[in-house]
N, C-alpha and C positions, 0 to 999 in steps of 0.2 A: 370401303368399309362395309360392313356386312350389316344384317339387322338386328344383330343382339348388339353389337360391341360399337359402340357411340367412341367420339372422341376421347373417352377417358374409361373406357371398360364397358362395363353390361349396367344402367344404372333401371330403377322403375319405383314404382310401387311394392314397399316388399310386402311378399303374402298374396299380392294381387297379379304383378307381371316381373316380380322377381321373387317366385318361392322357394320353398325348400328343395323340392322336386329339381328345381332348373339350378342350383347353388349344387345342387351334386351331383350332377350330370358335367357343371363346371368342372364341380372340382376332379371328377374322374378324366375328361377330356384334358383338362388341364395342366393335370399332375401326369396324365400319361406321352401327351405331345411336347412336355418342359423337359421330362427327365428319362427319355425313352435311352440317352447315351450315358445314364449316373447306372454304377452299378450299386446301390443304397441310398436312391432320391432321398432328399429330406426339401421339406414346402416351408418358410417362415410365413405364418399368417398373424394379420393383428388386424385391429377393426377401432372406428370411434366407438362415441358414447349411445350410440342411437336404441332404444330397445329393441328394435330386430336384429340387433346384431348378433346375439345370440343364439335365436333361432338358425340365422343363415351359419352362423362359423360352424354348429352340430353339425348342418347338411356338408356345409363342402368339406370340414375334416373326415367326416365318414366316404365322400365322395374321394378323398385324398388316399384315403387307408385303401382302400376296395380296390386300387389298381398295385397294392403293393409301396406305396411313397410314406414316406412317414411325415406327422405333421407336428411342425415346431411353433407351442401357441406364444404370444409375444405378449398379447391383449391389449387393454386398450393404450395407445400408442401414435403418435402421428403418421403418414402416409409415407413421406422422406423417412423416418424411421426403420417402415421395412425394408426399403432400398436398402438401406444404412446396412443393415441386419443382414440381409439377402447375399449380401456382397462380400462381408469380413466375415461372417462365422462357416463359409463353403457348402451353405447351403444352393440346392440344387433351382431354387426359383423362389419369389415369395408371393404373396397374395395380400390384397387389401381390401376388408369388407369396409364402404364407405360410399358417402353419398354427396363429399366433399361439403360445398357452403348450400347444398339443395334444402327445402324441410324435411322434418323428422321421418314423415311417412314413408320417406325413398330411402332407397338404400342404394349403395352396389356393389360391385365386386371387379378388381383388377388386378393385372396378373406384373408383375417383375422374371425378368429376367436373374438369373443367379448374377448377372455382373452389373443388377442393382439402374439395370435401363427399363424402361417400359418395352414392351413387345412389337415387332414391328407389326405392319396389319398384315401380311401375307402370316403369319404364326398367328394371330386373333381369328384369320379366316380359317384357319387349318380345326382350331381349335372349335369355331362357331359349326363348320361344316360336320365336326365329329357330334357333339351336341344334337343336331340338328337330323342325325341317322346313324350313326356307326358306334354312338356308345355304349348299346347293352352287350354288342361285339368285343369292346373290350376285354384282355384279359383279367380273370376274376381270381386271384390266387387264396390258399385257403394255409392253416398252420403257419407257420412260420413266418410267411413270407407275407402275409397280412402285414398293412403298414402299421406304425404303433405313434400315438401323441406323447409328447415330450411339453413339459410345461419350464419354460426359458426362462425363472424367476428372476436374474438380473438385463433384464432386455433393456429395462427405462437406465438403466444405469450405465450400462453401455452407451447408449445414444447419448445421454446427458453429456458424460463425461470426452464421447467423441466432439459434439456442436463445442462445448468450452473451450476445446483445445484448439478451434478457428480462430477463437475471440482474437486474441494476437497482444488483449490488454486486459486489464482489471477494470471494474466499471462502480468502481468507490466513489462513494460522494454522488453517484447519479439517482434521482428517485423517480421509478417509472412504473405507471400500471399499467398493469398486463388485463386483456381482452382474452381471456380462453374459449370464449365461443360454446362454453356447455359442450365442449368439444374432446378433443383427443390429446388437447395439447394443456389440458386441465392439471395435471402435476407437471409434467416434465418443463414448462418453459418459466412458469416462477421458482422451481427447483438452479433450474441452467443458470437463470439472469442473478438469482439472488448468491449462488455457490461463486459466484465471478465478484462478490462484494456490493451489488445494487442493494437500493430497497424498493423493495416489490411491494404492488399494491394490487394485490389478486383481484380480477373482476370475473363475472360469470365463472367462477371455477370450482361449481356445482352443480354437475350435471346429472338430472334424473331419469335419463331415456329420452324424453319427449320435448326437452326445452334446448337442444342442442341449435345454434344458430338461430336462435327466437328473436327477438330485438335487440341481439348484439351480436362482437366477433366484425368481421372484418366488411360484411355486408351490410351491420347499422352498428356505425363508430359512432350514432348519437352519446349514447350514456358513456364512451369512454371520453368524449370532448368536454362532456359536462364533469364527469371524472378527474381529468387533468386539473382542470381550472381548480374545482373542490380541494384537492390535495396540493395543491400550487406542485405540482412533478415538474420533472424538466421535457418529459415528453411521455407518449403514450404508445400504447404496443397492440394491436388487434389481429388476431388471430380468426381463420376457419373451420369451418368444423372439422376436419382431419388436418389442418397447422400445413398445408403445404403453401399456403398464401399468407403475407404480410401484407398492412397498411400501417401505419404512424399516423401519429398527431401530436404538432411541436406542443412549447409551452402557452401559447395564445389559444389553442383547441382549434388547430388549424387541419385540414388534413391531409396529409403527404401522403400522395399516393404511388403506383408501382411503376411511373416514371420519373416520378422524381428521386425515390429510392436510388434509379437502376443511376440517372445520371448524377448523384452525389458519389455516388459507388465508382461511376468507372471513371470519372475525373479524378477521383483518390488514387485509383489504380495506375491511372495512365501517369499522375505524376510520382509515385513510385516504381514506375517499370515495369508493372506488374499486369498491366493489360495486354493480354496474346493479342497481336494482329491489331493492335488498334482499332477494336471492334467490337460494336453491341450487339446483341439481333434482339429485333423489337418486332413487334406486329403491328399490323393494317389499323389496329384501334388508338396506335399510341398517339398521343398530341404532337402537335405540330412543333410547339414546345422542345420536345427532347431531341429532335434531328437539328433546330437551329444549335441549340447548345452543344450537341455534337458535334456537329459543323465546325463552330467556333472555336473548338478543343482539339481539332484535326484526329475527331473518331469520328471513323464513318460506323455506317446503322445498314444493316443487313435485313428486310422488312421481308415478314413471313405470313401466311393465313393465320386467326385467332387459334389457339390452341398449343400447352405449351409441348406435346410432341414436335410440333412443325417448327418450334423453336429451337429445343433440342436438336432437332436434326440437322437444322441452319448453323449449327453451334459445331457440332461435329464434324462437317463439312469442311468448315471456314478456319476453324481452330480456335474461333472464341472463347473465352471463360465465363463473360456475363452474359445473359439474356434475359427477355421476360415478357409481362403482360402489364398494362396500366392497371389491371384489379390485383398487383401485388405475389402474383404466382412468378418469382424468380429463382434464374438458376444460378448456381455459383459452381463451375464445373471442375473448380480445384478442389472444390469440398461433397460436393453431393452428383449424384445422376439423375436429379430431378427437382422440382421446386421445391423448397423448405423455407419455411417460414421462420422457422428458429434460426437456422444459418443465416437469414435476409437479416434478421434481428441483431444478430452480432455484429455480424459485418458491418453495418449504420451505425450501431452503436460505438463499433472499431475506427471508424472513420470520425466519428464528435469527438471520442479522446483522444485521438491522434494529430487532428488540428485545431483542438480547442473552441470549436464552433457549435453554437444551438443549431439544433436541428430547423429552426425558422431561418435560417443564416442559407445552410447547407440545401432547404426546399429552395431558396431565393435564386439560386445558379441556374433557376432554369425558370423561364417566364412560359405559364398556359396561355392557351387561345384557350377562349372561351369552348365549350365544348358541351351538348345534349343529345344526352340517351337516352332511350324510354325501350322498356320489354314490351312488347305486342303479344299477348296472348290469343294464337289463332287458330284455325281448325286445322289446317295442313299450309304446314310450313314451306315446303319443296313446290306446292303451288300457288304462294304467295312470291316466291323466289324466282318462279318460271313465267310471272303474269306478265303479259306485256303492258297493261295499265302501271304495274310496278314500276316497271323499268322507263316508260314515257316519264312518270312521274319522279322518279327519283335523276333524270336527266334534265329535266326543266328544274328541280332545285338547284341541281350545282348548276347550271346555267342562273339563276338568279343571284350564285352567291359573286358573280363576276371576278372568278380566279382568284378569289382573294380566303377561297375556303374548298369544302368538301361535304359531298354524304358518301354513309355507307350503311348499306341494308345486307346484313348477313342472317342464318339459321340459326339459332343455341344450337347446340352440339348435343344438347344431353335434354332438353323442355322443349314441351311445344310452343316455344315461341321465335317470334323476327325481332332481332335487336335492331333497331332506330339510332343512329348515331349522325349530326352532323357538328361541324366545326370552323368557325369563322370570325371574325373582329364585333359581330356586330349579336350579342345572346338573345335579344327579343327577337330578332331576326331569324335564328336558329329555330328556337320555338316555335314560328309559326310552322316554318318546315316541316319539322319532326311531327306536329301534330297533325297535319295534314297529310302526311307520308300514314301516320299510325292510323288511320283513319280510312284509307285505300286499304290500308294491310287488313283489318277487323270488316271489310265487307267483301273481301275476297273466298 
């Protein structure tokens, strides 16, 4: 991986160390190294709710036009969406300005493939390396051949009515609030849930630039658990700020999270016939939890590094349909080429009407180990990662946890921090770990 393009695209500070300047030097490298074999590129771009969003889409659609690609704007829109888009209307690539569940100040920008996959990294390198020296070289076409913006006015209606046509049912009589995250997923998922027959009970789905992912959405499900309970729902919906990650929370304000989704999901599947290969792919973070219950279900679990590329990839390999992340970033690869949060949302919801189960029922098929994670905010992560005090340290924990658990110390992918995670029978016991592990990390 290169040094713009992190695990999920080019993310920063926008204005600061993702500006205009760098958003169109993207979008020219990008537009020119996606569509160099289209003979009439076309780009589908869309973006959250975040106030820079704007600024950056001017830069890379001018950045798009300047190599000759014309740019198809979508606006604001979930992440799975431009997949969605990228793929059925035969456009040449798409783009997503987004900063997923990060705060408002950051932004970023990531690039799809026309058949609606993320990029592998040799094409991010190709395209970081052009960025980086070759793109005033680029050619710069003039009359005609200048690309031209097209404004896509039924984009949300498309997607809507594509995610409904997964559901597989009606979802009458069910009454759930939706978590929008001040996010992207702010019309389109109380539009989807409520056109299927729910009643919706819109939360954060008001966004003003600056409050996107604020103390809601899928990274503080507090006010949607206090939400349920208030409206007595039968469950609750939280979204991130670009809708590519789901979380739940039953009727108790309990909250189900993206393993317990993935194994309500594929035990439906598996006794339908509808599980490829008999097989999840999970990552290094999932609970100990969802391999037993796999186990038990005779589906095996295909375990990946964090990030849902490496999941994707395990998925494509193996032939699986489901995969994912315990923070709810799930794929469903009969319906999307990447996480959607509105398709994880049907699909759960397709599985409670189909076997007549609450969602408290359908989390219960799979028992947590206790489990603590703390972010580490540090100065340089890769030498926090390479420290041998780290690693003495993080080896005499799981030797104290006497094979009855686990640590793991990984990088964020996209912030300067070390995620703390361990997991074992015994949670005070946990805690002291983590905080003594996060403690080495913050004097390194």
């Amino acid at each position: 991986m290169g040094v713009l393009f992190g695990t999920d695209g080019v993310r920063g500070v926008a204005n600061r160390e993702l500006t205009p300047e760098l958003a169109y030097k993207l979008g020219r490298a990008g537009a020119y190294v996606l569509s160099r074999s289209a003979a009439h590129p076309q780009i589908v771009i869309g973006k959250d709710t975040r106030v820079s969003g704007d600024m950056l889409e001017a830069a890379l659609v001018a950045g798009i036009c300047s190599v000759g690609a014309d740019a198809w704007r979508v606006g604001v829109l979930p992440t799975p969406a431009v997949a969605y888009l990228s793929r059925t209307m035969g456009a040449t690539a798409g783009a997503v300005i987004s900063a997923s569940h990060n705060p408002y100040p950051d932004n970023g920008i990531k690039f799809f493939a026309g058949t609606g996959y993320k990029l592998p990294d040799a094409v991010e390198e190709e395209i970081e390396e052009m960025v980086r020296g070759s793109v005033d070289q680029l050619p710069h076409p003039t009359g005609s051949q200048v690309g031209r913006v097209r404004e896509v006015a039924d984009a949300a209606d498309r997607y809507v009515a594509f995610a409904g046509e997964t559901a597989g049912a009606g979802l009458d009589g069910l009454k759930i609030v939706v978590d929008c995250a001040n996010g992207a997923a702010f019309r389109v998922a109380p539009q989807a849930l409520a056109g299927l027959g729910a009643k919706v009970i819109a939360l954060h789905d008001r966004p003003d630039g600056i409050n996107i992912n604020d103390c809601c959405g899928s990274t503080h499900p507090e006010s949607l658990q206090r939400a349920v309970a208030e409206h007595g729902a039968d469950l609750g919906l939280a979204f991130d700020g670009d809708a590519d990650r789901l979380l739940a929370v039953d009727a108790r304000g309990n909250l189900v999270d993206g393993d317990q989704i993935m194994v309500a999901c594929a035990l439906h599947l598996k006794r339908m016939g509808r599980l490829a290969q008999d097989t999840v792919v999970a990552t290094v973070m999932s609970n100990l939890g969802l391999f037993l219950a796999m186990r038990k279900a005779g589906i095996a679990v295909k375990q990946t590094r964090v990030g849902d590329r490496y999941v994707l990839e395990e998925m494509v390999k193996t032939g699986a349909v489901l995969g994912g992340e315990q923070s709810g970033h799930i794929i469903f690869l009969d319906h999307n080429t990447t996480g959607d949060g509105l398709i994880t949302a049907l699909q759960l919801l397709g599985v409670m009407v189909a076997t007549g189960r609450s969602l408290e029922d359908l989390a219960a098929q799979m028992a947590k180990l206790p489990q603590v994670l703390v972010n580490v905010h540090v100065k340089d992560k890769e030498k926090v990662m390479q420290s041998e005090a780290m690693q003495t340290a993080v080896s005499n924990a799981e030797a104290a946890l006497h094979g009855e658990g686990r640590v793991l110390v990984r990088p964020s992918g996209t912030e300067p921090l070390v995620r703390i995670m361990a997991e074992g029978p015994d949670k005070g016991r946990l805690e002291e770990l983590v905080n003594d592990l996060a403690g080495i990390a913050e004097r390194i």
